[in-house]
C-alpha positions as CSV (number, residue, x, y, z in Angstrom):
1,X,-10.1,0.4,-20.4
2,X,-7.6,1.4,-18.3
3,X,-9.1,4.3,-17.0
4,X,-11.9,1.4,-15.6
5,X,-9.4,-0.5,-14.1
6,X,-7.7,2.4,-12.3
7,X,-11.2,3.7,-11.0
8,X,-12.3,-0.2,-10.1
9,X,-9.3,-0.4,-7.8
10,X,-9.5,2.6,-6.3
11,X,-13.0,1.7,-5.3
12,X,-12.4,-1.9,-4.1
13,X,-9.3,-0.7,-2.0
14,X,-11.5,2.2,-0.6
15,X,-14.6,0.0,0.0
16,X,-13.2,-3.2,1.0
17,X,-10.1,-1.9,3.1
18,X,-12.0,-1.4,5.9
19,X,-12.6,-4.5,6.5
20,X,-9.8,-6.0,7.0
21,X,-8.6,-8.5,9.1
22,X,-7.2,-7.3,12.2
23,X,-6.0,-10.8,13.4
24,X,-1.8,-11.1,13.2
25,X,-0.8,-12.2,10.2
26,X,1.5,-14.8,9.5
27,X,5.0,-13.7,10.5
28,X,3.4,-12.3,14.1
29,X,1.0,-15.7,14.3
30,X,4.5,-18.1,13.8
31,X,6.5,-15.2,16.1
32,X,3.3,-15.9,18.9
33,X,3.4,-19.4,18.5
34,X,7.2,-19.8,18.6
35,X,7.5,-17.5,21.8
36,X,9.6,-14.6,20.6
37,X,7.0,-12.3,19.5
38,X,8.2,-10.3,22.6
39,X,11.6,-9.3,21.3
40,X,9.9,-8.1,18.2
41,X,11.5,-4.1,17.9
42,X,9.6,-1.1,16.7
43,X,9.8,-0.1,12.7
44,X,11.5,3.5,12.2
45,X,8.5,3.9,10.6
46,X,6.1,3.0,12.9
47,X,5.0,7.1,13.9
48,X,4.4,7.0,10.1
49,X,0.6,8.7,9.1
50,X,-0.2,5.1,7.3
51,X,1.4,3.0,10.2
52,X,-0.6,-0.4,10.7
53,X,-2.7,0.2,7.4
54,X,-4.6,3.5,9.2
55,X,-4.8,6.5,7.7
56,X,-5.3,9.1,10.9
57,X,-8.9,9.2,11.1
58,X,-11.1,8.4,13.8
59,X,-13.2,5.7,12.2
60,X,-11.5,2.2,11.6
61,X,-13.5,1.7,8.6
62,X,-13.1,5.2,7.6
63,X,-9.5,5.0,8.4
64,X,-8.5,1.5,6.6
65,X,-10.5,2.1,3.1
66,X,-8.3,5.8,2.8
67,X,-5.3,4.3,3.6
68,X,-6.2,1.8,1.1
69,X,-7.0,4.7,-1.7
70,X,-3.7,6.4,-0.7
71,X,-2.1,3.1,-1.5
72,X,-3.8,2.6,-4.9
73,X,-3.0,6.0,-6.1
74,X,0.8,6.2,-4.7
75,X,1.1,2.7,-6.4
76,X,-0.4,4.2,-9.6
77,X,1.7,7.2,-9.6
78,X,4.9,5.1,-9.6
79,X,3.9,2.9,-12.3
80,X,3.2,5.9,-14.2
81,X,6.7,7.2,-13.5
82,X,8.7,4.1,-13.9
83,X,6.8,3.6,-17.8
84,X,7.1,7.0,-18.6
85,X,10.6,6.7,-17.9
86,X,11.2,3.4,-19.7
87,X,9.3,4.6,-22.9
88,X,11.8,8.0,-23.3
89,X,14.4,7.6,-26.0
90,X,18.0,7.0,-24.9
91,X,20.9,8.8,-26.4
92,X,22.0,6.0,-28.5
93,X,18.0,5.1,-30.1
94,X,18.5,9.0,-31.3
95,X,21.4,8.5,-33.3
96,X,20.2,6.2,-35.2
């Protein structure tokens, strides 16, 4: 079951990634509105290969559905870590 689940997200956030919305969303829509949207200052990790939700492809579609994989499986890979190391027996469950 969860093997379905893993391969179900995967394919959602590959398939449906690349479509997107491209319109601001609602921190750049209320910094528009309000007028300071032009004192907004670049993120350090803005030259980042997954800035903006874009993996560096040429197609936007293309680009947005493997970014959205990449995110899956990195999201996946922590999980995997954090339980694994949450389910390890501590020094004091030994002596016991």
């Amino acid at each position: 079951m969860l093997f379905v689940g893993a391969v179900l997200s995967v394919l959602v956030a590959g398939l449906l990634s690349g479509w997107a919305s491209t319109s601001p969303d609602g921190l750049q829509q209320v910094a528009q509105t309000l007028g300071f949207a032009d004192s907004e200052r670049q993120s350090a990790t803005a030259t980042s290969p997954l800035a903006g939700y874009a993996a560096p492809l040429g197609s936007g579609r293309l680009s947005g559905g493997l970014a959205g994989v990449l995110g899956v499986v990195v999201v996946g890979l922590v999980m995997v870590v954090l339980l694994a190391w949450m389910r390890r027996p501590r020094a004091s469950d030994e002596a016991r």
